[in-house]
N, C-alpha and C positions, 0 to 999 in steps of 0.2 A: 504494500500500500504506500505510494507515494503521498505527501503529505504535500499539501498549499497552506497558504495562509490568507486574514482577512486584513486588510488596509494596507495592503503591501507589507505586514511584519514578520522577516522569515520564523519560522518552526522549528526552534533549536529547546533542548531538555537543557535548560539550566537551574541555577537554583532560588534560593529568594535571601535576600538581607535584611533585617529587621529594621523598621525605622520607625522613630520615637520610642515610649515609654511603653512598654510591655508588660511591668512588674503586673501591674493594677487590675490586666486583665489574666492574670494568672501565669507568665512566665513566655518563653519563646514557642516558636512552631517551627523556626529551624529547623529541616532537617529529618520531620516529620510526614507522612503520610494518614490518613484519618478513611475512613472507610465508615457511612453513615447507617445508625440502627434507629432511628423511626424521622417523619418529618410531617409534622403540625399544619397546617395552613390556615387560616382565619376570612373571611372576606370574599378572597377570588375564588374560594373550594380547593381541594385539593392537587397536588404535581397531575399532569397527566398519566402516570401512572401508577396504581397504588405497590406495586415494589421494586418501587424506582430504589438503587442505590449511587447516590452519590461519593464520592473519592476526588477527596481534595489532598492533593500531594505541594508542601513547601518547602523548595528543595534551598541549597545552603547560600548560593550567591544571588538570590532577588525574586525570584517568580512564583508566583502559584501555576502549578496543573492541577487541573481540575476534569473532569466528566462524569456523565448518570446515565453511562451505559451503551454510547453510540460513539462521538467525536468528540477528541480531547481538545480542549483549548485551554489557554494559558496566558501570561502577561507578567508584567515587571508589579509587583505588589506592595504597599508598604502595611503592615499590620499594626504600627503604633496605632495610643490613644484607643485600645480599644475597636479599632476599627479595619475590614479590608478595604487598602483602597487603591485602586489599579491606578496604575503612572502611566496605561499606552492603550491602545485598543487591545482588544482582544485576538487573539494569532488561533485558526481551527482548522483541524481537519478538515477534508472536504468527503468522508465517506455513507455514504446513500445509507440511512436506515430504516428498516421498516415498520412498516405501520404507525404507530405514536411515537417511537424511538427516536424522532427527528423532533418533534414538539418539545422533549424533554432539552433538546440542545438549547432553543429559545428559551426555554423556563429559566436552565439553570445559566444562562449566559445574563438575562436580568435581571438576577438574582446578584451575580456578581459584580453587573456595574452600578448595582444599588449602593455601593459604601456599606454591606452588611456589619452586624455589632459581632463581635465573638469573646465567648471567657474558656479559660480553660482551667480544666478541674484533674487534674494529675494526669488522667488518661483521657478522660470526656473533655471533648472539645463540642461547644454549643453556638452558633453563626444562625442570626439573627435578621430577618429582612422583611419589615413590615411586619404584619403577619404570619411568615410563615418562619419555622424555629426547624433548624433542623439539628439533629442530635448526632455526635460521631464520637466514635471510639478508634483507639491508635490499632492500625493495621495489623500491626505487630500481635495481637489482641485476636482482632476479629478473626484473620487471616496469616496465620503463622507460617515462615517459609517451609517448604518439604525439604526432607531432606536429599543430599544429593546422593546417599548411599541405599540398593533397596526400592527404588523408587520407580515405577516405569515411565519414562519421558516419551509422551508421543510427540512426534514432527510437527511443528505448527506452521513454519515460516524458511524460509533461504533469506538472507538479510543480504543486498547487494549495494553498497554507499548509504542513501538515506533512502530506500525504500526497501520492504520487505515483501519479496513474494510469495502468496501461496496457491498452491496446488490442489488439484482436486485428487481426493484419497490420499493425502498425507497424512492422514489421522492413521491411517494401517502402519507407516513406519514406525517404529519406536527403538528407544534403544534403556539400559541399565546399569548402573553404576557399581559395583561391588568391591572395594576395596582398589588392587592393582588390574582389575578386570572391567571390562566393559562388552556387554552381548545385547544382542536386539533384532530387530527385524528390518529389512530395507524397504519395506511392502511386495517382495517376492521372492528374497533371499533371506536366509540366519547369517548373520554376520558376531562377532568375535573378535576380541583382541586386548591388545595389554596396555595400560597408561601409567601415567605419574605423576603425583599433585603435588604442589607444590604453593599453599597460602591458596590464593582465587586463581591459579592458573591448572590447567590440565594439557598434559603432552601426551599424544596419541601416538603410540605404535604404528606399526601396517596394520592392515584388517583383516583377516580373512572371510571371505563369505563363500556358501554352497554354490551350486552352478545350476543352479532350474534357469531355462528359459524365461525369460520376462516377455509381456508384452513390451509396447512402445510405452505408455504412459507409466508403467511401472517402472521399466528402464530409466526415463528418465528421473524417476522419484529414486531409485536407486542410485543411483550418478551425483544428483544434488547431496545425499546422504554421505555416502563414501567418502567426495571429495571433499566435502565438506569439515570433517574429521581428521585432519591431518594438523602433524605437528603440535606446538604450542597453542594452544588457545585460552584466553582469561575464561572465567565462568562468571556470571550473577544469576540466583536464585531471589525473585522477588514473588512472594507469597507462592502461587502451584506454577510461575511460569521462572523459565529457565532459557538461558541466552547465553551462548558459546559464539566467540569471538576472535577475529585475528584481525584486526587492521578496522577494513571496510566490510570485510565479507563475513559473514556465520550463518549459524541456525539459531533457531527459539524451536522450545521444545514446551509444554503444557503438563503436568503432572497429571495420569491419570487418572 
């Protein structure tokens, strides 16, 4: 999925910096991710959909990420005094979603550039807009990362620069982590072989895989897998999804 933006502001994951006085409303959001368990609404009636979850992610050098289930959007954020309040327009996705899915992007997009109120209560984080209250708990919490040993990782993505593509039937490849080993499936071969970790990075072995015929589209889901697996690559594990890396190119993988 190649990502655009809105007002001309490119689509980069950065973080956020805190600005003004934070004590008051309960400490920082540096560096934090919040994952929403229930939301209130007073006046207009309720979000378009009643289990909409919102995930507001504020990372370390100035931004909030944000989405409720469809397109991420984001912005340069200051959280002092109590308040969020965007320094730029809003930067989004551009990907089609279905049915209400697309409504909720409007909701929670003016919801954002309302200057929302927020406190935070150790782990509860509460963000405030008009009417409507929505409640979050730290990700970490709702959504704790899998581990990467044990785990079966289905294929989600090929990541090529700043876009990630996916394939139809990549959900059949997967692969497992077990110590110095790693085995899986390529969506038509068993594949096999030996690594080395080292802090966030993993070193791949050769592969070996069995020798069945593939078709084409399998073939080529096998091909993106293999080669994809070579050598050095850093890992991050963020809640069930999983993202192996060398440069510009990898894979993301989804926890079973």
């Amino acid at each position: 999925m190649r990502m655009t933006a809105l007002a001309g502001a490119g689509l980069l994951l950065l973080g956020l910096a805190a600005c003004g006085n934070e004590s008051a409303a309960g400490g920082s959001l540096a560096g934090k991710t919040y994952l929403s368990t229930s939301i209130t609404q007073e006046g207009d009636g309720p979000p378009p959909s009643p289990n909409t979850r919102v995930r507001m992610q504020f990372t370390d050098d100035g931004r909030l990420v944000a989405d409720a289930g469809c397109n991420t959007m984001q912005a340069k954020v200051s959280t002092g005094d109590g308040k969020l309040t965007l320094k730029e327009p809003l930067a989004m996705t551009a990907m089609g979603c279905p049915g209400d899915r697309g409504k909720l992007d409007s909701w929670l997009s003016n919801l954002l550039q309302s200057k929302p109120t927020w406190k935070l209560d150790s782990t509860k984080l509460t963000v405030v807009a008009g009417g409507t209250t929505i409640a979050f708990s730290d990700r970490e919490i709702v959504e704790p990362d899998a581990a990467i040993d044990g785990t079966k990782w289905t294929l989600s993505g090929v990541i090529d620069y700043d876009s990630v593509g996916h394939q139809a039937g990549a959900e059949k490849a997967w692969i497992t982590f077990n110590g110095d080993r790693v085995t899986g499936f390529t969506g038509c071969n068993e594949l096999n072989g030996k690594v080395a970790r080292a802090g966030n990075t993993i070193t791949f072995g050769e592969l070996a895989t069995t020798r069945r015929a593939c078709a084409e589209a399998e073939a080529g889901m096998e091909k993106a897998l293999v080669n994809g697996l070579k050598g050095e690559m850093s890992y991050k594990i963020d809640a069930k999804n999983l993202t192996l890396s060398a440069g510009n190119a990898g894979l993301t993988f989804i926890a079973a």
